[in-house]
C-alpha positions in Angstrom: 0.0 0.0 0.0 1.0 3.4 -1.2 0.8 6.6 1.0 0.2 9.2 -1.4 -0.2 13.3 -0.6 -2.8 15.2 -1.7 -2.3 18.9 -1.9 -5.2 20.8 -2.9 -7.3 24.2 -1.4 -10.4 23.5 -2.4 -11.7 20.8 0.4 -14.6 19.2 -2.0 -11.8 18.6 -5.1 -9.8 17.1 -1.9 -11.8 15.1 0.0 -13.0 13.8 -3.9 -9.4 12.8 -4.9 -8.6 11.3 -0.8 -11.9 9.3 -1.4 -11.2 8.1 -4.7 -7.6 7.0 -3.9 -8.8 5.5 -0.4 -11.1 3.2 -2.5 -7.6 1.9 -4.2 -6.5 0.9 -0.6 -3.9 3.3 -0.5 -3.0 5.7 2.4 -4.0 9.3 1.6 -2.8 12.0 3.9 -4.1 15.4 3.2 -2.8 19.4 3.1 -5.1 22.4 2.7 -2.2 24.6 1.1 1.1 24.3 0.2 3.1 24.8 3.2 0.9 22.4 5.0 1.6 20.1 2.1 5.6 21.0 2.6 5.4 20.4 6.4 3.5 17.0 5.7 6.0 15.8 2.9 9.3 16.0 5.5 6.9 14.6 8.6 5.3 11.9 6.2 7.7 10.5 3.4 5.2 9.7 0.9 5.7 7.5 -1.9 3.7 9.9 -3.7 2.6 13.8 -4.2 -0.1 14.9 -5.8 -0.1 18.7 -5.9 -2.6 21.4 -7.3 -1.3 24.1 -9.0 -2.6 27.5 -8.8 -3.0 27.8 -5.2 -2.9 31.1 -3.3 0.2 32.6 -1.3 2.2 29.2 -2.7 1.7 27.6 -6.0 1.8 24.0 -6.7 5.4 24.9 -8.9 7.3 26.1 -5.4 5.6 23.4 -3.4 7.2 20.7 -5.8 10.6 23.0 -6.0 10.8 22.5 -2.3 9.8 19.2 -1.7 11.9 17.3 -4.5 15.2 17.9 -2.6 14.3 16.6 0.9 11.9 13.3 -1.0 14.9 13.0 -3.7 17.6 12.3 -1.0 15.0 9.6 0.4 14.7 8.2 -2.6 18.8 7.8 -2.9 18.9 6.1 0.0 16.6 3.5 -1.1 17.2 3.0 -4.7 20.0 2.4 -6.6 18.6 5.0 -9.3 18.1 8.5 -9.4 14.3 9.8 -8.7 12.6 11.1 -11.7 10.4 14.1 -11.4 7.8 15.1 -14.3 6.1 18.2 -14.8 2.7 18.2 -15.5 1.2 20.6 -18.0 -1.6 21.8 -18.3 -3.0 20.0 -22.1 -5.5 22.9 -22.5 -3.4 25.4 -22.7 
């Protein structure tokens, strides 16, 4: 089982995607804004981070730019290959 972030202001969208991935069996733990979602990252560890992007006072882009240093050198320690992190866009624009 997973434990996956969800990172999201908008508490229906969240509690939506925390049921949805709950129903998967994985764990979901859950930030209201982005330096919640940074606090939660370092506490938690998660194998996975899903982060909204235009969010106020922090958007998802610096959320991501400050989590990927402290979650890559977890993921160092525990595999032999370096982390990849993608960039999602946005396929309307």
């Amino acid at each position: 089982m997973k434990t996956i972030l969800v990172i999201e202001d908008q508490p229906d969208m969240r509690e939506n995607i925390a049921t949805i991935l709950e129903m998967e069996n994985h764990t979901v733990i859950a930030a209201q804004d982005g330096r919640a979602g940074i606090t939660l990252a370092k506490e938690e560890k998660p194998d996975l981070i899903l982060c909204d992007v235009m969010m106020p006072d922090m958007d998802g882009h610096e959320v991501l730019a400050l989590c990927v240093p402290t979650l890559a050198s977890l993921a160092r320690l525990s595999s032999s290959s370096p982390p990849v992190v993608k960039k999602a866009t946005n396929a309307s624009a």
